[in-house]
N, C-alpha and C positions, 0 to 999 in steps of 0.2 A: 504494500500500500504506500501512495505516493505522501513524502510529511513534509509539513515548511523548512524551508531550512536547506534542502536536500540539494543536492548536486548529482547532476545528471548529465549524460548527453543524450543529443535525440536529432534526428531527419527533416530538416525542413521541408514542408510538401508545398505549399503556396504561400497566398496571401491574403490578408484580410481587408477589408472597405478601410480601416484606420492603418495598411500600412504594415502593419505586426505579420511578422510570420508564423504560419500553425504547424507546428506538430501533434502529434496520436502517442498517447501513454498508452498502456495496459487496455487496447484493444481499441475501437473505432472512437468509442462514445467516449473518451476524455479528453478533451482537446487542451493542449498548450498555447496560447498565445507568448510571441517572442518579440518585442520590439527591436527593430535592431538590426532582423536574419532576413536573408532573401530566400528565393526557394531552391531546391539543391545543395543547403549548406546544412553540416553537418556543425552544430554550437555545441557547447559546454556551458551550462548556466546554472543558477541555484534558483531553487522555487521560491517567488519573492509575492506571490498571490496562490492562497489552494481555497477554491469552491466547491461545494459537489460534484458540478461537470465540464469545472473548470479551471487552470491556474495560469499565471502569469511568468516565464520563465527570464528570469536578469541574467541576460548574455556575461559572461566571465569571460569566455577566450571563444574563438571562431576554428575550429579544425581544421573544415575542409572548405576555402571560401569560394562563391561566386564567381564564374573568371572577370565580370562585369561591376564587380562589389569595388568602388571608385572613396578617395578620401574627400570626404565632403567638404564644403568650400566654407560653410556657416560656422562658427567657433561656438555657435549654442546649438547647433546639434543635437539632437536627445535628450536638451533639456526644454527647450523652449516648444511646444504644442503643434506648432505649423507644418515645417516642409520635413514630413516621416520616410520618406524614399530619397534622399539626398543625397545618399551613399549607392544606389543606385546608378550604373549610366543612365543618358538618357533615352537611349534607343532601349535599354531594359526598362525604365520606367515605363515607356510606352505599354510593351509588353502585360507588364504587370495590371496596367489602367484595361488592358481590356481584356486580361483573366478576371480581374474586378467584376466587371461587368457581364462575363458569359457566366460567373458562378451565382452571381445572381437570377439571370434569367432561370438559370436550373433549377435554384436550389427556392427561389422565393416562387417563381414565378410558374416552374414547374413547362420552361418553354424548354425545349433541347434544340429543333432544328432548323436555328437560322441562325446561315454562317457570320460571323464576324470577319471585318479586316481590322488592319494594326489602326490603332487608333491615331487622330488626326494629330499630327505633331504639331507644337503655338510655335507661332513665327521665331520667338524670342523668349528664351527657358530662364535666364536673369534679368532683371530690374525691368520687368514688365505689369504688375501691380500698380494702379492707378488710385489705392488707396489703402488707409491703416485704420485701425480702429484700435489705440492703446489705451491700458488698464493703467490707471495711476495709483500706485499705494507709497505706503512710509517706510520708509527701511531706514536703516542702523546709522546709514548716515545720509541722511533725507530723503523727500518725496522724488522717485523716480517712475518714467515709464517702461514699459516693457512687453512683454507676451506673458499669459497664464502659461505654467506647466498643464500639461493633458492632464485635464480631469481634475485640473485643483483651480485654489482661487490664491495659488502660489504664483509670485510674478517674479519670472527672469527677468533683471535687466539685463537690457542689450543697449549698445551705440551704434548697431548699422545692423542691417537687415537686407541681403544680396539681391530679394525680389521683389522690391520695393524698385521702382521708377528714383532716379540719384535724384530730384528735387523731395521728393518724400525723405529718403531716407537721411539724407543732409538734415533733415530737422532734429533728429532723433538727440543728440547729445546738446543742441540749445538748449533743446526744451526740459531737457534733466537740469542743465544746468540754471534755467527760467526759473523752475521751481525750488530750486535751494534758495534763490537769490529773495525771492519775494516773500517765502515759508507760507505758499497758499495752505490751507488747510484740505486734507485729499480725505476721499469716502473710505468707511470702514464696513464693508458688505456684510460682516458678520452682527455691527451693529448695526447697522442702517443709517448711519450719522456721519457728518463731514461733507464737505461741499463739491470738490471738482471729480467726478466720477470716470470719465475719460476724455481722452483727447483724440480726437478723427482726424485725417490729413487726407486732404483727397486733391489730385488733381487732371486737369485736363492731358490728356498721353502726350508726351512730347513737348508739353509748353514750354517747361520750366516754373512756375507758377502755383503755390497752392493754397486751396483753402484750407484752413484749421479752426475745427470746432469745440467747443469744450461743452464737455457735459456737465452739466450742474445737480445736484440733486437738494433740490429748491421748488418751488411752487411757481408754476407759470407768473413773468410779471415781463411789463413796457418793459425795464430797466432791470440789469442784476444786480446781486449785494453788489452795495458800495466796496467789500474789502476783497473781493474781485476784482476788480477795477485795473487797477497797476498792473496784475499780471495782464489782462485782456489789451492793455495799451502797449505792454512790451511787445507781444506776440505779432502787432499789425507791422513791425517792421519782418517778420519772418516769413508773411503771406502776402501772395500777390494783390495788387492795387486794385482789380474786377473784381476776384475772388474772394479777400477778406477775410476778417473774424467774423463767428456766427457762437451766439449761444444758444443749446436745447437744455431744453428743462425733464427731467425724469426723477421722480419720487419715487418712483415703483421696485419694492424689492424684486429679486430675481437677476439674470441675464441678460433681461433688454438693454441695450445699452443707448437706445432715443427713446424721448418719450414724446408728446404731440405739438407741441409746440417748439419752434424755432426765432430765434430774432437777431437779423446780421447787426454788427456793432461798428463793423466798417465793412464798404466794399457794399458788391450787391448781394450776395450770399447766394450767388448761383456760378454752376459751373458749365462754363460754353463748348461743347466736344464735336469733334469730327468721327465719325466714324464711316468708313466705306465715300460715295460718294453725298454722304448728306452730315447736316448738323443738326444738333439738338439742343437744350437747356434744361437742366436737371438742377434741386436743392439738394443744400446740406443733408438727408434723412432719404434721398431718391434711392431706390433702388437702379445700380446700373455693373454691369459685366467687369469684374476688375481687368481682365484682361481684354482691352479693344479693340486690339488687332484680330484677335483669334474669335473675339465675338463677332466680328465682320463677317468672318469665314462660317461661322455657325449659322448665321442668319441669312448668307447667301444661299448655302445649301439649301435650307429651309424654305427661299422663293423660288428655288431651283425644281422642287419638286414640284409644287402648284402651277408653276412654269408649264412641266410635265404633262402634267394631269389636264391641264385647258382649265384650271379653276377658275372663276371669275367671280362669285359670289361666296366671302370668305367670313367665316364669325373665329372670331379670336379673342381667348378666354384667358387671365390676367397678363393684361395689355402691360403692365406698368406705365412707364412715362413717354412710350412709344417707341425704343430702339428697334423692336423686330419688326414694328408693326410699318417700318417705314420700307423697308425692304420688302415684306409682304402685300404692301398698296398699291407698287408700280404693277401694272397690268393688268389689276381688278378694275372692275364693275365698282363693286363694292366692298367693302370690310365694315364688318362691326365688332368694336374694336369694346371689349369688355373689364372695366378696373375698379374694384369697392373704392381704392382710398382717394379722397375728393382731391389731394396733394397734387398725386400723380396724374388724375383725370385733368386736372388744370394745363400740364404742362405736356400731356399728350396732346392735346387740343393746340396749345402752343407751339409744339413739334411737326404737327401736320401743316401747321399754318404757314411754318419759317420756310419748307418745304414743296410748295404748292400741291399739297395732296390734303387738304381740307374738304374738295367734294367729294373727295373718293370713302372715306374715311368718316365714323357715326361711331363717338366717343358713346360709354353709356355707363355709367355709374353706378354701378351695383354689382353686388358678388358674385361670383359665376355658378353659385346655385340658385339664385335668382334669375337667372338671367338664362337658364339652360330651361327653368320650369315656364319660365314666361315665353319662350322662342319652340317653345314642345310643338311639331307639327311644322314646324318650319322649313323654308328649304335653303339649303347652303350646299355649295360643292365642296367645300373641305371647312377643318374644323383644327385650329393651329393652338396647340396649350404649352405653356411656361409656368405651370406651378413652382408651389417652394419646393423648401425640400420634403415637407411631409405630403409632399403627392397630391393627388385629386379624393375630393371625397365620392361617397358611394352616391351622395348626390348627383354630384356633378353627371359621375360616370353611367349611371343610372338614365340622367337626360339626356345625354346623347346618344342612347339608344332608343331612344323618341326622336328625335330632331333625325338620327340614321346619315351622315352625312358620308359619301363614298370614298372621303379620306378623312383620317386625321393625321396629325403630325404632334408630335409630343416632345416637348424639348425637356430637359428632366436633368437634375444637379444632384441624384439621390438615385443609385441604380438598386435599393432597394425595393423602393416606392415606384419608381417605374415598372421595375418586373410585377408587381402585385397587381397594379392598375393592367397590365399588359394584358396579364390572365385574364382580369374578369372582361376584359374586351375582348380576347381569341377564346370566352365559353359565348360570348354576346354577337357574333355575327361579324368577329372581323379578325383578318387574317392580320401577323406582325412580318409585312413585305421586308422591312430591313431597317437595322438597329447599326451605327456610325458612333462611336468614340472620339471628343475634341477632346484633347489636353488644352484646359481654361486654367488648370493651375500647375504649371511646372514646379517639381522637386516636393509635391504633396502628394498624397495616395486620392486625390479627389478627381473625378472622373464626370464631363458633361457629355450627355447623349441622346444625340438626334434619332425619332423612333418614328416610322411612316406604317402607318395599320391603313390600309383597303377591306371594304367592304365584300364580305363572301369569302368561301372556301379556307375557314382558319385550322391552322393547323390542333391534331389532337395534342392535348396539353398529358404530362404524366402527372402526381400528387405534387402540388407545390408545396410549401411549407405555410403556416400560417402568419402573415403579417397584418396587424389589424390596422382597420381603418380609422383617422380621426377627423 
């Protein structure tokens, strides 16, 4: 019987969604998780987690390595939560991103035979990240920012960060340094108390130029404390002159790290981007692609197929602020372009405008389970989704088997949740023609994937596994 403590070796077999390599103890059913192992390698670790059907193995020494197993470039490597395949090539990370994804199709989704290719490689595997969302806490010798370690609310600090865009990451040691200098008072998650919660950098790809937002964890107002103030006046020399300081407001315990309210303090607190051949304008809180390049290429494909199809009449279900939805207009009839949050419906609306696709394009504000149950009976030749990462609900998926459109296209940042939703669409009338792998986040185990379902002859599915719906 397996004890804490213990020391072992054991056969790397693959890889998991977070990255970790799995090994098999004492027959199928106990699984090892190994941060660290790629697959093929033969580790030496001590058991540093043991659960019922499952434990955690801390790498000690490496045996037999990966010919591909590379020294990684990050100096917080293994400590800091983000890029878990680092040590990875990158033609083996590829690899890896879409055994991701075909073990999902199997194991969740219970699809076996539709082939994969290597997945899409991003233009640019370093300093291509277009923004940060840093955790500020107190340390031993003052408030710094950083990254959480996985799975805690432990914060590495770092001074540079390789896949950050060099205008982001350049901010990284001011702004340590910002915060000794003025002794703002930072949040204590575990109390709930303390004022600056995090700090956001975001900017346009390639300007040079960034916005910096700081979170507050304060009560919506016109004006922040007064004993903010000084740091928010230093910071306007660190961000661009458009772009600005912006402060959001968030009370809410948990994880969220915006809460509903925004207010720039300089600057106009919007950020102006190029993507592909069109532009947009997104807020501090927008949801938008950190990687821009490779989102181009994602959103190409995805008008390429509608292309295909002769689509002309398109309903598309969280539109966000409009980046897909601008690529998917050219050539239609029509789009009805579908987003609950009134933020983003603002600046879809504005997106279409900047662009001369305003006729084409019928913003509609409301959730895409409202909006599938109101549109029941409807006709559309395709049906184009971008959920989060928890997937479509049974609603949604449910409506579009009313509405019956002879394609859909599903863009998905969660090859979990997509293989689940996949299933109950290949028992419901529609076959999974072909499933495309984009690397959106170079030197992380994260995996985006473009998935094209047609209407009729779906294939038989075996026993998925169960992922429930939320």
């Amino acid at each position: 019987m397996l004890k804490y403590g213990q020391v072992l070796e054991v056969d790397i077999e693959t890889v998991n969604s977070r990255g970790q390599g799995i090994a098999r103890f004492g027959g199928e059913r106990f699984v090892l998780f190994v941060p660290g192992a790629l697959p093929g390698e033969v580790v030496r670790g001590r058991v540093a987690v043991l659960k019922k059907s499952y434990g955690v193995l801390q790498v000690e020494s490496i045996e037999e390595a990966h010919e591909a197993r590379i020294t990684p470039a990050c100096p917080w490597f293994g400590m800091c939560g983000g890029c878990a395949v680092q040590h990875a090539s990158y033609e083996l990370q590829l690899e890896l991103k879409s055994s991701i994804l075909d073990q999902a199709l199997k194991r969740v989704g219970g699809i076996s035979n539709v082939s994969l290719e290597r997945c899409e490689a991003s233009p640019a595997i370093w300093t291509y990240r277009n923004k940060a969302s840093f955790p500020v806490a107190a340390m031993d010798n003052g408030a710094a920012i950083g990254f959480y370690r996985e799975g805690t609310h432990n914060l590495v600090r770092v001074d540079q960060c390789p896949v950050l865009e060099p205008s982001l990451g350049e901010l990284i040691s001011p702004l340590t340094e910002l915060l000794k200098e003025t002794g703002v008072e930072v949040y204590d998650p575990r109390k709930g108390s303390g004022l600056l919660r995090h700090i956001v950098v975001r900017t346009r790809s390639g300007s040079g130029k960034a916005m910096i937002v700081a979170v507050l964890n304060t009560p919506p107002a016109d004006r922040p404390p007064d004993r903010i103030m000084p740091f928010l006046h230093s910071l306007a020399d660190m961000a661009g002159e458009s772009e600005g300081i912006v402060v959001n407001y968030n009370t809410s315990p948990g994880n969220t790290i915006f809460g509903g309210r925004s207010i720039p303090i300089t600057g106009t607190g919007l950020i102006s981007e190029s993507i592909g051949p069109f532009s947009l304008s997104y807020g501090p809180t927008s949801f938008f692609q950190v990687n821009t390049r490779q989102a181009a290429e994602l959103f190409r494909a995805a008008s390429q197929h509608l292309d295909m199809a002769g689509s002309s009449k398109v309903l598309e279900l969280y539109s966000g602020m409009g980046a897909l939805t601008l690529y998917i207009a050219r050539g239609r009839q029509r789009v009805v372009a579908v987003e609950e949050w009134p933020e983003s419906t603002d600046f879809l609306r504005r997106n279409m405008e900047e662009n001369g696709l305003r006729g084409l394009v019928d913003p509609v504000g409301m959730t895409a389970e409202r909006a599938v149950k109101a549109l029941s009976g409807k006709s559309f030749d395709a049906v184009v989704l971008d959920p989060p990462r928890k997937g479509c609900s049974m609603e949604v998926l449910s409506g579009l088997t009313k509405i019956l459109p002879p394609l859909i296209i599903y863009i998905s940042c969660n090859p979990a949740t997509l293989a689940r939703d996949a299933s109950f669409l290949c028992a419901n009338g529609y076959r999974l023609r072909e499933v495309r792998a984009f690397d959106m986040f170079p030197q992380t185990s994260h995996v985006e994937c473009l998935s094209v379902f047609e209407r009729g002859n779906q294939f038989p599915l075996s026993s998925p596994s169960r992922l429930a719906f939320v």
